[in-house]
C-alpha positions, 0 to 999 in steps of 0.5 A: 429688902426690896419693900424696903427700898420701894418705899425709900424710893417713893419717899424721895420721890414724894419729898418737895425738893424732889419736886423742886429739883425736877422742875430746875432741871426741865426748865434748865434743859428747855431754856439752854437749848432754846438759847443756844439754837437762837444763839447759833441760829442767829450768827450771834457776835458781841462783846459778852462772849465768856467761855467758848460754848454757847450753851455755858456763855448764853447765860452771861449778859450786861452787868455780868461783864462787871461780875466778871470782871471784878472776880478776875481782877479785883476793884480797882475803883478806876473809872472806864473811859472806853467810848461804850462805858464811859465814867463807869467803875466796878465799884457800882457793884457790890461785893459779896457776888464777885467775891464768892466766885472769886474764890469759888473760881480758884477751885473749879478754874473758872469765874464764869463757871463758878459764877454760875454754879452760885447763881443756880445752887442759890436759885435751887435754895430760894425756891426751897425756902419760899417752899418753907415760907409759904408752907408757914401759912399756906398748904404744900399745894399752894407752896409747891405753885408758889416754886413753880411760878418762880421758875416759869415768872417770864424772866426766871431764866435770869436767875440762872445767870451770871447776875446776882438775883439768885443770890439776893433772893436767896438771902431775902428769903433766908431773912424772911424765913429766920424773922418767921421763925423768930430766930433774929441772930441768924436773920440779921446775918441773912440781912447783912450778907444781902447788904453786901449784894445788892444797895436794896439789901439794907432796906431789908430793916423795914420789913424786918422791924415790923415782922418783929413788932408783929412777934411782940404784938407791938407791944414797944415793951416786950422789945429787948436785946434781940433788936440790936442783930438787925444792925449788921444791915446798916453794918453792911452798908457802912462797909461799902461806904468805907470802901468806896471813901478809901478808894475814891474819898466819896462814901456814896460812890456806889449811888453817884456813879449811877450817873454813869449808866444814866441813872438820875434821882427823881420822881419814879412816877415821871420816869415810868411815865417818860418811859412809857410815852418814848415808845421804844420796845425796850421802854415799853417792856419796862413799863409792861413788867412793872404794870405787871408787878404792880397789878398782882401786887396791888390787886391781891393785897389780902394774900400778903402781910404788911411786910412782905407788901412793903417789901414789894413797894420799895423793891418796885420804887427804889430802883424806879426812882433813877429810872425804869432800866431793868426793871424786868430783872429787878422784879424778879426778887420780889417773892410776894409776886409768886405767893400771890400768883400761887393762892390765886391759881387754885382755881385750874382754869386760871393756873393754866391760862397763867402758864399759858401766859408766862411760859411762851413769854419766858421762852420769847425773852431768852431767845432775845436775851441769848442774842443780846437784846436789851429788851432785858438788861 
């Protein structure tokens, strides 16, 4: 009997998402406290104070004012005056983010808390199914690295926060994974429920369409009655384009409103390059974090299909193409940049000097962030 229990004891051990669920709980405990004790240490006093405990309200930040807001009182579609958020509204943000911690914050009391038990429950599912993703191709090895640079990547502590990246990342995962399985239905939902996240989720459709080309070979002839599932992405769009017409007669509110943040249309080239000659320290860590991305991206292309570097390309571009503001937490979505780092790290002395790297830079960015620096927004 004992035997027997000794080796179910060792199989949970040895399971991946035991390993997993040990690197979220050390890197959860290590961050809180050093966020808090900067938090306490630093008299820290700001209009993003959501709880009464420092340890809970350091993980809320910037748009998770909005969050926030929109879980408690719903979409009013009104645009705020106030001197700090002038001619900004809630209807910037898409649905599905507040509205699952609307109805998760009936049950446990408490929006913010909710909001943060989605946010980590859906980072502890993307890092189990870019664990299955990488596994598709790669080795356990180099799918167990794969999770650990998710969680030391210099702003993963993000992904525990009152934002949305968790959550989107998890659906573009569960996206990816489906198309790799070739389950279409089930990656369609995935897409479209990503549609309601983020504005970026209907762009899922690319890098799906030619996931599903590589399936039939790009024989245009074996496409059947399985394309139409990827339709519930631009189905999605289309609904938070109808809200926004009913509520402000503009199908493209969410895009014109981002005037408001100081979000104008242009060339991403111009932005980055004006970003990176104003010389502030939050311009210059922009630019930093999207050099970074870039260089993995584009110096190790043999590691990716061509999907997944699309998906990277426009995940970079899109958002630079209105300005180079939260870029760093942007970024974080772009899994390719994890399964990259994980197959060049084989070699140990470089995944050391990588976590030498990473981990100190995390640890710097969430004492600014828990303070409410906007080096991250």
């Amino acid at each position: 009997m004992k035997l027997v229990i000794n080796q179910k004891i060792n199989k949970i051990l040895k399971h991946p998402f035991t390993y997993i669920l040990i690197i979220f709980i050390i890197t959860r405990i290590i961050l809180t406290i050093v966020g808090t004790t900067t938090r306490i240490n630093s008299n820290y006093s700001s209009q993003f104070n959501f709880s009464q405990h420092s340890a809970v309200d350091m993980w809320g930040g910037w748009d998770s004012w909005w969050y926030n807001r929109i879980a408690t009182t719903g979409y009013s579609g009104e645009k705020i005056t106030a001197a700090y958020r002038n001619g900004q509204s809630e209807l910037a943000f898409f649905p599905l983010y507040p509205l699952l911690t609307q109805a998760l914050g009936k049950i446990v009391g408490n929006v913010f808390t909710a909001g943060l038990i989605i946010s980590n429950l859906a980072l502890l599912g993307s890092a189990w199914l870019l664990y299955l993703y990488v596994k598709i191709d790669s080795d356990e090895p180099t799918a167990k690295r794969a999770v650990r640079y998710l969680f030391i990547f210099p702003i993963a502590f993000v992904f525990s926060c009152f934002l949305t990246e968790s959550l989107f990342l998890f659906l573009v995962l569960l996206s990816f994974y489906f198309a790799r399985k070739r389950y279409w239905l089930w990656c369609g939902l995935a897409g479209f429920f990503a549609s309601l996240t983020r504005n970026l989720g209907v762009f899922l459709i690319l890098p799906l369409f030619f996931e599903y080309l590589d399936s039939i070979n790009y024989q245009i002839r074996k496409i059947n009655h399985n394309i139409i599932y990827f339709l519930f992405l631009p189905l999605a769009l289309f609904l938070v384009s109808y809200f926004n017409y009913k509520s402000t007669g503009d199908w493209l509110n969410f895009i014109h409103i981002q005037s408001a943040w100081g979000r104008q249309p242009g060339n991403p080239l111009l932005h980055i390059l004006n970003d990176f000659m104003g010389g502030e320290i939050r311009q210059v860590c922009n630019c930093f974090f999207l050099f970074l991305v870039l260089g993995i991206i584009s110096l190790n292309l043999r590691y990716l299909k061509f999907q997944e570097w699309l998906f990277a390309m426009y995940s970079i571009f899109i958002p630079a193409s209105t300005g180079i503001v939260s870029i760093p937490r942007y970024s974080l979505i772009i899994f390719p940049i994890y399964i990259i780092l994980a197959k060049i790290s084989h070699n140990k002395t470089l995944d050391f000097a990588l976590m030498l790297f990473f981990i100190p830079l995390q640890i710097m960015f969430i004492s600014l962030w828990s303070i409410g620096s906007d080096i991250i927004m």
